[in-house]
py3Dmol code that shows the C-alpha trace and the ligand (Angstrom):
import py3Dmol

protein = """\
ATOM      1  CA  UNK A   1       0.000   0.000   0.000  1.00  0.00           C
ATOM      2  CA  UNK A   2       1.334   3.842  -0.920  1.00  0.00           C
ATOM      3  CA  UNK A   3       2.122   5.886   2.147  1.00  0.00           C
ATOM      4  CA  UNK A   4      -0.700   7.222   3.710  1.00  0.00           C
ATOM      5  CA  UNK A   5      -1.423  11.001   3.080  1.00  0.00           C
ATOM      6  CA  UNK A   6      -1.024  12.745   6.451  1.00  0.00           C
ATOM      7  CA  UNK A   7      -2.272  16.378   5.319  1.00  0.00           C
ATOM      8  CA  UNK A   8      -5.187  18.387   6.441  1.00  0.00           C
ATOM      9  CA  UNK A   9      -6.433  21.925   5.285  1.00  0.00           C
ATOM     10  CA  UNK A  10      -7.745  23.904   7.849  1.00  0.00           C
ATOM     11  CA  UNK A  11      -9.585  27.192   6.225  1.00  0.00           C
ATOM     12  CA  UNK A  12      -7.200  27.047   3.567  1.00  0.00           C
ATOM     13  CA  UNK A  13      -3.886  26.252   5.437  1.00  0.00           C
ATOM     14  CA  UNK A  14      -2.023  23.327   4.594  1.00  0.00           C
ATOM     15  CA  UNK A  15      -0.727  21.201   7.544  1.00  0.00           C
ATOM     16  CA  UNK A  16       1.446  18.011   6.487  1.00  0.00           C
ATOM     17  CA  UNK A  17       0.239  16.065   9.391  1.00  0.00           C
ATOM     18  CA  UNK A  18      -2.947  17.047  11.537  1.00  0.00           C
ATOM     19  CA  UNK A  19      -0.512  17.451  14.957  1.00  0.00           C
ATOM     20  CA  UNK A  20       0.117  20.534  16.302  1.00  0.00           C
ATOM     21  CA  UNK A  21       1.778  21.822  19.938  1.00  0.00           C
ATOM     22  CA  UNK A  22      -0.684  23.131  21.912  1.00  0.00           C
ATOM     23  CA  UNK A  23      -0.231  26.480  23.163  1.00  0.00           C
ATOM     24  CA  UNK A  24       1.973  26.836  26.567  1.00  0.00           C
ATOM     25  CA  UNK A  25       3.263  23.653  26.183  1.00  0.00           C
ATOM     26  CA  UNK A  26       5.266  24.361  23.588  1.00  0.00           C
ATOM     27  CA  UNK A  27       6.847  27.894  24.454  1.00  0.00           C
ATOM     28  CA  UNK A  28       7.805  29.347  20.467  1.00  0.00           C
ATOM     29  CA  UNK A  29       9.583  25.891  19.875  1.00  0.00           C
ATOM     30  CA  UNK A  30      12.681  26.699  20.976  1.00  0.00           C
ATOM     31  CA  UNK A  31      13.894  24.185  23.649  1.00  0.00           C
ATOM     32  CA  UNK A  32      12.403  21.294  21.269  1.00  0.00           C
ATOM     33  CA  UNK A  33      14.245  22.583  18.324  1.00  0.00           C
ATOM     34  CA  UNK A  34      17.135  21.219  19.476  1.00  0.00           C
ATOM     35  CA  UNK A  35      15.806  17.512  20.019  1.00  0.00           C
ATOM     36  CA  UNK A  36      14.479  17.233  16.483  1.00  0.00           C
ATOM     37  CA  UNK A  37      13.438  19.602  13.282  1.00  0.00           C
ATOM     38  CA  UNK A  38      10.199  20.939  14.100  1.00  0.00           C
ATOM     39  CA  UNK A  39       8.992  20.502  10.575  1.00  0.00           C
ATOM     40  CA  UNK A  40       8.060  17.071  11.653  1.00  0.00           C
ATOM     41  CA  UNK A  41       5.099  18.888  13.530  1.00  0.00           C
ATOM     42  CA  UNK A  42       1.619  20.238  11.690  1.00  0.00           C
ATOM     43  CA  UNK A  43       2.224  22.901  13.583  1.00  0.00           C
ATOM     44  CA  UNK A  44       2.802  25.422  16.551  1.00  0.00           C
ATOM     45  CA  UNK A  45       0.548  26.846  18.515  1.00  0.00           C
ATOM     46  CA  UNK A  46       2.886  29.664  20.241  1.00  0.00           C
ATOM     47  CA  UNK A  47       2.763  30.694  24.095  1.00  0.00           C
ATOM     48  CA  UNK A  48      -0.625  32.846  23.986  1.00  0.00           C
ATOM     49  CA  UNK A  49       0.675  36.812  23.631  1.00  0.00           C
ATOM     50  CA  UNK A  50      -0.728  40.142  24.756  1.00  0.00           C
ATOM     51  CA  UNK A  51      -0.568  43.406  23.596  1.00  0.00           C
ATOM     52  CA  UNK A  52       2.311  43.953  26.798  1.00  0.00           C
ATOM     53  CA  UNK A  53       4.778  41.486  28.019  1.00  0.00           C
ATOM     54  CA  UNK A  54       3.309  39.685  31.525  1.00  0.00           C
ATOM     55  CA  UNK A  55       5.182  38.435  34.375  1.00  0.00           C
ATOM     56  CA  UNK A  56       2.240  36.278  35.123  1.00  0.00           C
ATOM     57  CA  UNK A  57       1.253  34.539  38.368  1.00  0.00           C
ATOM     58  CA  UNK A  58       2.981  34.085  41.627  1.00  0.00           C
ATOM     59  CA  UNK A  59       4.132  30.405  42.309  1.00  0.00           C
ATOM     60  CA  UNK A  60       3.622  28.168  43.198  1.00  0.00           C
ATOM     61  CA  UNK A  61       1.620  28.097  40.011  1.00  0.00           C
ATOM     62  CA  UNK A  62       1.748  24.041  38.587  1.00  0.00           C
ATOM     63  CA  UNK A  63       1.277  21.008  40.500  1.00  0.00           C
ATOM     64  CA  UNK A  64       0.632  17.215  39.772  1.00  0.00           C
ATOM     65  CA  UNK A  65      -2.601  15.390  39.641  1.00  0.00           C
ATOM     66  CA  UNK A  66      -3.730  12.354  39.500  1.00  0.00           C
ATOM     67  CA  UNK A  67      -3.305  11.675  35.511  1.00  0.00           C
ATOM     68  CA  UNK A  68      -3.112  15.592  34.706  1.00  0.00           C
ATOM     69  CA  UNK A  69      -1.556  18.708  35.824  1.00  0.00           C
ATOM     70  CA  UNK A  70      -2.837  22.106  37.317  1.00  0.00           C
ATOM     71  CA  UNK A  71      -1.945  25.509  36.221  1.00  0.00           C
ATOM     72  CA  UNK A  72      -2.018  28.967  36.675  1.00  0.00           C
ATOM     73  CA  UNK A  73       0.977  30.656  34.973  1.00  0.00           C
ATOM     74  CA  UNK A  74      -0.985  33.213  34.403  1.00  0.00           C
ATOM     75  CA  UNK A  75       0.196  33.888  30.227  1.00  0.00           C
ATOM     76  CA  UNK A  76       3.673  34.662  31.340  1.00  0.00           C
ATOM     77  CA  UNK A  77       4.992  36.153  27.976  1.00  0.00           C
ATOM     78  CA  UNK A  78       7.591  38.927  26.426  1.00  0.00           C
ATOM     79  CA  UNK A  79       4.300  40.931  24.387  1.00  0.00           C
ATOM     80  CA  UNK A  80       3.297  40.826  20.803  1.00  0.00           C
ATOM     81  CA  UNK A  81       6.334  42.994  19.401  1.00  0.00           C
ATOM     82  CA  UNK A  82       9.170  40.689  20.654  1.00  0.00           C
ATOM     83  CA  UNK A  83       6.906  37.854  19.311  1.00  0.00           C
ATOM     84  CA  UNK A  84       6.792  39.591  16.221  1.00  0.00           C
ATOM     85  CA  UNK A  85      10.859  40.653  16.239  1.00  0.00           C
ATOM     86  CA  UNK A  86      12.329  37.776  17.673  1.00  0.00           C
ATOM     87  CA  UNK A  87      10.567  34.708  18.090  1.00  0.00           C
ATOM     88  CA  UNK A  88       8.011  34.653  14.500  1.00  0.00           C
ATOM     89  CA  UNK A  89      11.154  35.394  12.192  1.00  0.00           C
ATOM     90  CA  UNK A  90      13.324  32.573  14.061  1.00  0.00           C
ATOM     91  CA  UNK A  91       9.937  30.083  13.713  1.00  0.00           C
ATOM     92  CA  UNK A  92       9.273  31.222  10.480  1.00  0.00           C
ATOM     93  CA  UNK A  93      12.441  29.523   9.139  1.00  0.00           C
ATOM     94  CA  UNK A  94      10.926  26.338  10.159  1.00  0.00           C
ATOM     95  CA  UNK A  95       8.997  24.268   7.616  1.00  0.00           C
ATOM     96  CA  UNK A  96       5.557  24.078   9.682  1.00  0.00           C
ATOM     97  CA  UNK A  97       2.501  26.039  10.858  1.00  0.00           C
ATOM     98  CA  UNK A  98       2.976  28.686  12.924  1.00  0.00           C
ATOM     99  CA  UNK A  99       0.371  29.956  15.125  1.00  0.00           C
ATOM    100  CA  UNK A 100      -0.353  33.156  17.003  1.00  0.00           C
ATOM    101  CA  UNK A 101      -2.201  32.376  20.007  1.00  0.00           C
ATOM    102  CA  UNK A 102      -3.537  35.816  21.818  1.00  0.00           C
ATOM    103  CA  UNK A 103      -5.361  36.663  24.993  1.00  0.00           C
ATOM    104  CA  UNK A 104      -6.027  40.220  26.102  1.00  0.00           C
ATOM    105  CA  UNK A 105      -8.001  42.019  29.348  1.00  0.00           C
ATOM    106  CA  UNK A 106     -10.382  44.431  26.978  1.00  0.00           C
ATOM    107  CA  UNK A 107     -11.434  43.930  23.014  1.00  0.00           C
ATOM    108  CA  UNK A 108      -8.837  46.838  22.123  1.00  0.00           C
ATOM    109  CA  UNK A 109      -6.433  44.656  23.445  1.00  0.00           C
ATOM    110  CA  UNK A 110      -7.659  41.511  21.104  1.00  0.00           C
ATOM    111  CA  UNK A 111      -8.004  43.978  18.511  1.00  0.00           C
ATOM    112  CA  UNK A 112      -4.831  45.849  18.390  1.00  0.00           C
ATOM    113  CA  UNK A 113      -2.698  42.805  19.266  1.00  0.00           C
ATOM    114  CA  UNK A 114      -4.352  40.941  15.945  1.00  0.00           C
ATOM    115  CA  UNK A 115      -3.861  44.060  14.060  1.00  0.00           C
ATOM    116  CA  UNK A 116      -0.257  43.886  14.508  1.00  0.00           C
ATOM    117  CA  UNK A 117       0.282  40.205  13.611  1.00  0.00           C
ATOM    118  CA  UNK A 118      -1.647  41.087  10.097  1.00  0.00           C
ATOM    119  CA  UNK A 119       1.046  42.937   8.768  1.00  0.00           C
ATOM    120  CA  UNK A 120       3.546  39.944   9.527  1.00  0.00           C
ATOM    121  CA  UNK A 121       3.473  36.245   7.728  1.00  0.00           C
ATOM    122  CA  UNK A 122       1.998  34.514  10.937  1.00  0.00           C
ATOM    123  CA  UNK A 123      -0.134  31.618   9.349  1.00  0.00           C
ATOM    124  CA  UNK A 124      -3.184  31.676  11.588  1.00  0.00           C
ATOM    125  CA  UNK A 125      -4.281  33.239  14.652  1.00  0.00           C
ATOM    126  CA  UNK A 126      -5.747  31.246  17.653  1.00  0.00           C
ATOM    127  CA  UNK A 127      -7.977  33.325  20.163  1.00  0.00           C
ATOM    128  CA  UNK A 128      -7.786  32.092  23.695  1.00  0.00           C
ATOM    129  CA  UNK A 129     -10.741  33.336  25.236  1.00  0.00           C
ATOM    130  CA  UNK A 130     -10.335  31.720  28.970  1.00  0.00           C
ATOM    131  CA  UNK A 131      -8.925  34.982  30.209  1.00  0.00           C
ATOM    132  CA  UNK A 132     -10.651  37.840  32.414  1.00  0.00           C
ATOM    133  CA  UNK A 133     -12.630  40.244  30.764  1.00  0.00           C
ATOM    134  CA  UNK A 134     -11.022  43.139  33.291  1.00  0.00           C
ATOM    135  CA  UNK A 135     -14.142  45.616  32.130  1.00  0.00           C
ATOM    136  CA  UNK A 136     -16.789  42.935  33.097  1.00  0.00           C
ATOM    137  CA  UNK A 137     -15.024  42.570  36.888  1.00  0.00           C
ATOM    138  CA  UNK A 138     -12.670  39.915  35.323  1.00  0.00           C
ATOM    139  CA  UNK A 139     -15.567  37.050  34.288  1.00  0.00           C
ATOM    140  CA  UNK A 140     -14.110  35.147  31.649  1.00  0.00           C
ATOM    141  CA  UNK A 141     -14.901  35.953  27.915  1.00  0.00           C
ATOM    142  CA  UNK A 142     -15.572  32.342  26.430  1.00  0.00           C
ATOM    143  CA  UNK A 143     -18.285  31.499  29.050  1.00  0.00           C
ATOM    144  CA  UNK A 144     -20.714  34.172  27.510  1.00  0.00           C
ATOM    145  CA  UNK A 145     -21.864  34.126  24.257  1.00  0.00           C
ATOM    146  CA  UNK A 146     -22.104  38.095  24.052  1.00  0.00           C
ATOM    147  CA  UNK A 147     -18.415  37.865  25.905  1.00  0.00           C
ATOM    148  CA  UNK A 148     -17.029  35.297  22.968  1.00  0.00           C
ATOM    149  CA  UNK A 149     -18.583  37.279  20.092  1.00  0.00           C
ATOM    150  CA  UNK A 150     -17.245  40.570  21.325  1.00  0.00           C
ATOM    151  CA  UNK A 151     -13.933  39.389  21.193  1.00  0.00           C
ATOM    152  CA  UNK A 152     -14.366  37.373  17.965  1.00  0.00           C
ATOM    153  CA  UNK A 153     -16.320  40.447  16.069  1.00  0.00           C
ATOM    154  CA  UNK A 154     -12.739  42.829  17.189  1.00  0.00           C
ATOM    155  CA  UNK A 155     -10.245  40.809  15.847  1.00  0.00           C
ATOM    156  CA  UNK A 156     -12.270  39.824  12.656  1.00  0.00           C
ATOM    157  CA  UNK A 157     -12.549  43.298  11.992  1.00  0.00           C
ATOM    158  CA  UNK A 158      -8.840  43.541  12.493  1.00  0.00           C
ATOM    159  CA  UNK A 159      -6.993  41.021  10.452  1.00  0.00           C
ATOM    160  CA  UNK A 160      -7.464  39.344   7.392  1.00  0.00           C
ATOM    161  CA  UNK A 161      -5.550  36.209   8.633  1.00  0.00           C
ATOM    162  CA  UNK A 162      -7.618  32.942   9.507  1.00  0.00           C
ATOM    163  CA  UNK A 163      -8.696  32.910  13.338  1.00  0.00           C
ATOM    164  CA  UNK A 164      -9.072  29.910  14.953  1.00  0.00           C
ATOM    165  CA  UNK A 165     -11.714  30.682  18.428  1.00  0.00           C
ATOM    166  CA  UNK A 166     -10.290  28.430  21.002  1.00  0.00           C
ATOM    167  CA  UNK A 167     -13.159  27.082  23.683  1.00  0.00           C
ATOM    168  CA  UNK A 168     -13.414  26.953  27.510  1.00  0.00           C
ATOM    169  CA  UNK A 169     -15.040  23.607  28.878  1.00  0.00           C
ATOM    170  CA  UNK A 170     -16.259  25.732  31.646  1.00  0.00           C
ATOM    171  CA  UNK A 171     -19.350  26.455  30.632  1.00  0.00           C
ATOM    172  CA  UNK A 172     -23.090  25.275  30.831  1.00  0.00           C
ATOM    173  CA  UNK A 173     -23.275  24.451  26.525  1.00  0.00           C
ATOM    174  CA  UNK A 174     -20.225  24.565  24.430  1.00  0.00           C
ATOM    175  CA  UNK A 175     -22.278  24.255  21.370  1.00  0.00           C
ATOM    176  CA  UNK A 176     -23.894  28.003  22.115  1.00  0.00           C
ATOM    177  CA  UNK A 177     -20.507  30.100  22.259  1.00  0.00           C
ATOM    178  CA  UNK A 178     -19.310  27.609  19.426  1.00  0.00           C
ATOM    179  CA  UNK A 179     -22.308  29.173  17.214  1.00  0.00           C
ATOM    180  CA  UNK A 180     -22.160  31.984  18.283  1.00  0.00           C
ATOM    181  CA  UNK A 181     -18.485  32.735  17.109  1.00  0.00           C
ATOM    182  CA  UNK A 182     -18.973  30.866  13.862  1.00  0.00           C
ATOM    183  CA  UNK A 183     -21.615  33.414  13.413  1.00  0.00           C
ATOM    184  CA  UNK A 184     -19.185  36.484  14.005  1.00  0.00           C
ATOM    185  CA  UNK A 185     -16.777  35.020  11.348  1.00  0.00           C
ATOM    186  CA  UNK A 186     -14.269  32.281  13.087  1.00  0.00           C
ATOM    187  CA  UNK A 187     -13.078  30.469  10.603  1.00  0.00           C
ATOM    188  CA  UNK A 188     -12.651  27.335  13.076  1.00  0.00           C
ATOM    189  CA  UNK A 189     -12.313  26.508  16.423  1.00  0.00           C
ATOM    190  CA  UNK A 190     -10.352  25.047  18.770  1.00  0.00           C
ATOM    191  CA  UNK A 191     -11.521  22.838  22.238  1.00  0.00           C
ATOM    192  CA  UNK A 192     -11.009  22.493  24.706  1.00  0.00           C
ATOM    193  CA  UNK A 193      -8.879  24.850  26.721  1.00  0.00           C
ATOM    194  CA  UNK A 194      -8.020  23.494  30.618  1.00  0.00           C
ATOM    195  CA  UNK A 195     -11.031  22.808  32.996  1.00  0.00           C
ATOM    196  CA  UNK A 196     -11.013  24.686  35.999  1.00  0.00           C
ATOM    197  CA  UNK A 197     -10.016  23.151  39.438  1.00  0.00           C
ATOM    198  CA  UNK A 198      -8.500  23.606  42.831  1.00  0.00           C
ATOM    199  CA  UNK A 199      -6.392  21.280  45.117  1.00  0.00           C
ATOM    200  CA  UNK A 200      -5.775  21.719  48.445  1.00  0.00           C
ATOM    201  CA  UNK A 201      -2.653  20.662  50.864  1.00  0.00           C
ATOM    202  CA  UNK A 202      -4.195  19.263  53.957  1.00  0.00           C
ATOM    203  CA  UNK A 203      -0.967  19.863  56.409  1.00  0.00           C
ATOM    204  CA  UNK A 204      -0.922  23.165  55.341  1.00  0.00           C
ATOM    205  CA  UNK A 205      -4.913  23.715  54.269  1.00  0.00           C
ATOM    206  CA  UNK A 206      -3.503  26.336  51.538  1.00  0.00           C
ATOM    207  CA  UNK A 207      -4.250  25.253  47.877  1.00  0.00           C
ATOM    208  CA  UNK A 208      -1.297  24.198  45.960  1.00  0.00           C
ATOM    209  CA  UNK A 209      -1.405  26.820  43.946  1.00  0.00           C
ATOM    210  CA  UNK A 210      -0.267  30.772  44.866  1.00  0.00           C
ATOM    211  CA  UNK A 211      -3.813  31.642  42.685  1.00  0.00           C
ATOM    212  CA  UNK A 212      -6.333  29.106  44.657  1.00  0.00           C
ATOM    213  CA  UNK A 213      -7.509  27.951  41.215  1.00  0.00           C
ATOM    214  CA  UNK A 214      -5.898  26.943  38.606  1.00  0.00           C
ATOM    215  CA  UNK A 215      -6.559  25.381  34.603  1.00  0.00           C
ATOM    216  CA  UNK A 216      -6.682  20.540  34.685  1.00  0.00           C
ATOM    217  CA  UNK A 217      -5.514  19.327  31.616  1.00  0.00           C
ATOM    218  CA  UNK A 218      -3.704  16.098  31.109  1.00  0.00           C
ATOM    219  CA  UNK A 219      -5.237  12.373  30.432  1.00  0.00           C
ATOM    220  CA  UNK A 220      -7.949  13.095  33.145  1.00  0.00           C
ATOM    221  CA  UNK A 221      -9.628  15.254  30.777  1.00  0.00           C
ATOM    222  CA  UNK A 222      -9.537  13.512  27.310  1.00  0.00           C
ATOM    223  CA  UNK A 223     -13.110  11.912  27.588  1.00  0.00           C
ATOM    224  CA  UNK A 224     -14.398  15.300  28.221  1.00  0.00           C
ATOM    225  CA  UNK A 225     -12.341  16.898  25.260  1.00  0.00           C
ATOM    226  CA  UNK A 226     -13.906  13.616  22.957  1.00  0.00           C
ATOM    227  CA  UNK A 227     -16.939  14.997  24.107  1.00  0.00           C
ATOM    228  CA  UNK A 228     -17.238  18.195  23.219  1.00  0.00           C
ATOM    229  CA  UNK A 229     -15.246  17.649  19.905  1.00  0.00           C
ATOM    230  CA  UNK A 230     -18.054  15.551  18.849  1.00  0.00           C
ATOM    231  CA  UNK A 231     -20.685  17.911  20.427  1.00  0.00           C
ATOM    232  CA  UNK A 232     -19.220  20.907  18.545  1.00  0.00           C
ATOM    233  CA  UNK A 233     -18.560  19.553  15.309  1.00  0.00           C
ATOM    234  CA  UNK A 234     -22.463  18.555  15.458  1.00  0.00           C
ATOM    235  CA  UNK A 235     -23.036  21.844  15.907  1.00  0.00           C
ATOM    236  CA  UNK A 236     -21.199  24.519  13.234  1.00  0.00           C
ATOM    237  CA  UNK A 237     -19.674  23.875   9.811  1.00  0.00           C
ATOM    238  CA  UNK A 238     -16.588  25.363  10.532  1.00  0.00           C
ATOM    239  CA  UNK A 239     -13.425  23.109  11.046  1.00  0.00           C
ATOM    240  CA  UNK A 240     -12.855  21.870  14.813  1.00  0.00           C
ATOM    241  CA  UNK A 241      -9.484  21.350  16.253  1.00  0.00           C
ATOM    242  CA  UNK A 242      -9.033  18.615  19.227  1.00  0.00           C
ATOM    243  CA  UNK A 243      -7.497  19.429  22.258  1.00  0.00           C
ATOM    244  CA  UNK A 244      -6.999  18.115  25.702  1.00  0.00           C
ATOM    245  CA  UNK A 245      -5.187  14.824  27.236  1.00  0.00           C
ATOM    246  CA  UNK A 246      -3.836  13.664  23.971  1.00  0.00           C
ATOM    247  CA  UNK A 247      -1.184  11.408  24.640  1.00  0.00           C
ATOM    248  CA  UNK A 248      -0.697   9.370  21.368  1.00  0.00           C
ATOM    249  CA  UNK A 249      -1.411   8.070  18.308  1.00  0.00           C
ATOM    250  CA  UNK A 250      -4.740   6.209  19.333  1.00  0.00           C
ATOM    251  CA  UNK A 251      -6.071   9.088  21.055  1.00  0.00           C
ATOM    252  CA  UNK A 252      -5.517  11.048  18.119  1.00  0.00           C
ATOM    253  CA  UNK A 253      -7.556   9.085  15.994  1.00  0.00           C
ATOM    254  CA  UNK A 254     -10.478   8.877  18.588  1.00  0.00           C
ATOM    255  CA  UNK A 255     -10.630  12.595  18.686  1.00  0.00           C
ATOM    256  CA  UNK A 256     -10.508  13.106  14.548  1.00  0.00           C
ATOM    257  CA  UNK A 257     -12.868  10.177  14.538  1.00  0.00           C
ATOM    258  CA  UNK A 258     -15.628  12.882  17.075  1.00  0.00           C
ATOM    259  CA  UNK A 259     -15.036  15.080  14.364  1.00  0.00           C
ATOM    260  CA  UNK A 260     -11.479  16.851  14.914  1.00  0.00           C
ATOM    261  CA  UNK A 261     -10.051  17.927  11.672  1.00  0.00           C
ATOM    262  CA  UNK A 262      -6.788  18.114  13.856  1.00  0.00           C
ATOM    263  CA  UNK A 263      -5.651  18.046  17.194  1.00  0.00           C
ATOM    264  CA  UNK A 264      -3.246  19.434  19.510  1.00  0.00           C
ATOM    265  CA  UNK A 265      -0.728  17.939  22.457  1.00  0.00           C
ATOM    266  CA  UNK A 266       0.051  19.626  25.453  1.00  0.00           C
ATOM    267  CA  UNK A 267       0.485  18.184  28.537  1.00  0.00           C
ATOM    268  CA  UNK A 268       1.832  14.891  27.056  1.00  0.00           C
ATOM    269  CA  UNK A 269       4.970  16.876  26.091  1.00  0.00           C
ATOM    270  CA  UNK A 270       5.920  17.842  29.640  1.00  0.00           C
ATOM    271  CA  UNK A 271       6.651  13.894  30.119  1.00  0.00           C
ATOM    272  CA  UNK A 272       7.762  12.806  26.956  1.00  0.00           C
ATOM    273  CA  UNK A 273       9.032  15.780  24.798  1.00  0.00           C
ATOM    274  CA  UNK A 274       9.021  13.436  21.603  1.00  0.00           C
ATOM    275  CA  UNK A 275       5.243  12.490  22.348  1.00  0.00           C
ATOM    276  CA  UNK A 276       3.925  14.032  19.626  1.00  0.00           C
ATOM    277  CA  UNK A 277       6.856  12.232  16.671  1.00  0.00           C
ATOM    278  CA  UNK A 278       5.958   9.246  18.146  1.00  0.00           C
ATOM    279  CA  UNK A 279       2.435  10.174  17.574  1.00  0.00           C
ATOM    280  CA  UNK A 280       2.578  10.892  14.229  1.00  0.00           C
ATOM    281  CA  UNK A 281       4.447   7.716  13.561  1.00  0.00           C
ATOM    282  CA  UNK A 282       1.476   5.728  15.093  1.00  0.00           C
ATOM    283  CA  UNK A 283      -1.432   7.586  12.970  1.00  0.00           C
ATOM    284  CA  UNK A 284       0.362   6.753  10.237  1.00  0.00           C
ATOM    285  CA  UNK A 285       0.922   3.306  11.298  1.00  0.00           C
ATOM    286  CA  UNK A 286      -2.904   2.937  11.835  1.00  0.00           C
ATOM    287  CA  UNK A 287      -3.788   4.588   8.589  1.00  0.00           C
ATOM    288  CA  UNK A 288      -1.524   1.828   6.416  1.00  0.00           C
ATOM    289  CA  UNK A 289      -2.808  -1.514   9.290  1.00  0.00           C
ATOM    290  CA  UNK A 290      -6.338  -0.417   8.322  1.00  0.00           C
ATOM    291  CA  UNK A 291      -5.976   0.505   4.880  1.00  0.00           C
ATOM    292  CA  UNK A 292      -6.662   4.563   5.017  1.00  0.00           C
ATOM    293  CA  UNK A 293      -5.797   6.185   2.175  1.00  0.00           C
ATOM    294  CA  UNK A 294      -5.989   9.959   3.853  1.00  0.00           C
ATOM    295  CA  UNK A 295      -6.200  10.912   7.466  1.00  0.00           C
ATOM    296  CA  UNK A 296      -9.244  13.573   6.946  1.00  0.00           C
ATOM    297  CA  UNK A 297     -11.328  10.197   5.577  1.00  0.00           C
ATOM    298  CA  UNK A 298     -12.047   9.428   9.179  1.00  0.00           C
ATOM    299  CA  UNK A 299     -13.110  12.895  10.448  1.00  0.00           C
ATOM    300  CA  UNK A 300     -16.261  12.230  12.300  1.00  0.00           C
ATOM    301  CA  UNK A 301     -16.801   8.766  11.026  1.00  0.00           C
ATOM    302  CA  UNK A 302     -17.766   7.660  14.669  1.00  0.00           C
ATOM    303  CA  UNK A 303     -21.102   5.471  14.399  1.00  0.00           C
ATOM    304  CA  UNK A 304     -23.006   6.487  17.365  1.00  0.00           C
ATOM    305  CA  UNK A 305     -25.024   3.945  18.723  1.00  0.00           C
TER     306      UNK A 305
END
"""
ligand_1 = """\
31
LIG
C 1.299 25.162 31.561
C 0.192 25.428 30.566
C 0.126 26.676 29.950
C -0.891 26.948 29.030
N -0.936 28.168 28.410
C -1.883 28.423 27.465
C -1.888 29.663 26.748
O -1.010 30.515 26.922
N -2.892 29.865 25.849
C -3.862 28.929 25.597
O -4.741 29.156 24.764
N -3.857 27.725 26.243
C -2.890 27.462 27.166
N -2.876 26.245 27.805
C -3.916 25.239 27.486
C -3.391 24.199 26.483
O -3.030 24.786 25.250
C -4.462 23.105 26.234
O -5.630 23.690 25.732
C -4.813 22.328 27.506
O -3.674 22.127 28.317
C -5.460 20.971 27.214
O -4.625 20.154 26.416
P -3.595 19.062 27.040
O -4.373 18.227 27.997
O -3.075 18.304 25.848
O -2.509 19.845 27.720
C -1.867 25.958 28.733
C -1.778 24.699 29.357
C -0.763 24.427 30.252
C -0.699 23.071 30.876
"""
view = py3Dmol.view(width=600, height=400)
view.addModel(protein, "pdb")
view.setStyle({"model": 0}, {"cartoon": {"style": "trace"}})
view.addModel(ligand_1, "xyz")
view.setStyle({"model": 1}, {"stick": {}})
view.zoomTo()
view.show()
């Protein structure tokens, strides 16, 4: 049998295998650039950036779970323009996807942040919208629909590049802000982002971490992520992206197979930094045992019973 075709488009980008690093996982490649090329990824999802570089949270601010990991770093990052200077040109050397991810406290800051990544050759844009609205006493955008939509509508109307709306679990119905953002002109979305959770030391009865509350993500959230992947790409015609407790090639598969056009790894990279090669190598190992001639022929084949 021929060699299996790996590549997805998403909105008109061309990824040569449907695995991307998942934003703050990943930092802007650096580190893993010296263990292998990174054009064996899809793609890059870079450390989410703001309009001003962060210091982020006070640690303690990451601590172990059972099967995941708990964070509040707090998007810890050096601001758009030394994204744009420093680390984009250095990426952009690399044979892969790169992608902006961007947060901000008000839509100016979505807006003006976007603005400035249009006039560079960043491939796609990835809206995290888990962060505090500071205007609305710091509720988080992606749990409203008016709150998602805002932010959405801002950076449409400020870049021309494809934006990908990236989900919080944390909310009542996915399927509502996932409408409701196709509707303001995402061109796809991206789910889930962590789930929100607290853990508590009982000798010292202070939560492990410095911010109380902090993001789960790891294993212990994949059937959640499977999910709402299948939920969402029910719901909108736009492409979905998978995220959340990916660990390999099988779980890869499962998510494409709830409807993920492609996926992203996180947390499985803090253990194994080559988890996502070795991931490719097993879809593609899958696709040839089974006789696949393209990965995007599974997308949402699940047969619900
Ligand atoms: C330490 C850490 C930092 C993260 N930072 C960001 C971020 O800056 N922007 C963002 O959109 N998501 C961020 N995430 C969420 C991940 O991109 C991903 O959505 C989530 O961890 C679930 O996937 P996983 O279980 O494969 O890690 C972060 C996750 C972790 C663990």
């Amino acid at each position: 049998m021929i060699k299996p075709d790996l590549s997805v488009n998403i909105c008109g980008v061309e990824f040569k295998n449907p695995v991307i690093a998942a934003s703050g996982t990943y930092g802007f490649g650096e580190e893993y650039d010296e263990l292998y090329p990174l054009e064996k990824l899809g793609g890059i999802s870079c450390k989410g950036t703001t309009l001003n570089p962060k210091d982020g949270n006070i640690p303690p601010r990451i601590a172990e779970t059972p099967s995941g990991i708990l964070n509040s770093v707090g998007l810890q990052n050096p601001g758009v323009d030394k994204f744009i200077s420093y680390h984009l040109p250095r990426l952009k050397k690399r044979d892969t996807v790169v992608i902006a991810n961007i947060a901000g406290a008000s839509v100016e800051d979505y807006a003006l942040t976007a603005q400035k990544l249009d006039d560079t050759d960043v491939d796609m844009i990835e809206l995290n919208i888990s962060c505090p609205n500071v205007k609305q006493g710091g509720a988080t955008w992606g749990v409203s629909c008016a709150g998602a939509y805002a932010v959405t509508k801002a950076v449409r109307s400020a870049t021309k590049k494809p934006i990908m709306v990236k989900l919080t679990p944390n909310v009542t119905d996915i399927t509502e802000i996932a409408k409701a953002v196709e509707a303001e002109g995402a061109d796809a979305v991206s789910l889930i982002n962590t789930l929100l959770g607290m853990r508590i030391d009982i000798k010292t009865r202070r939560p492990v971490l410095h911010n109380n509350v902090g993001g789960l993500s790891g294993p212990a959230v994949f059937p959640v992520a499977v999910r709402m992947v299948w939920q969402v790409s029910n719901a909108v015609n736009i492409p979905v992206i998978g995220i959340g407790g990916i660990s390999d090639g099988a779980d890869i598969i499962e998510m494409m197979l709830a409807g993920a056009s492609a996926v992203q790894m996180g947390t499985a990279i803090f253990t194994d930094p080559y988890a996502p090669i070795k991931a490719i190598e097993q879809v593609e190992r899958y696709l040839s045992d089974n006789r696949i001639e393209k990965i995007s022929d599974i997308v949402g084949q699940v047969e619900p019973w």
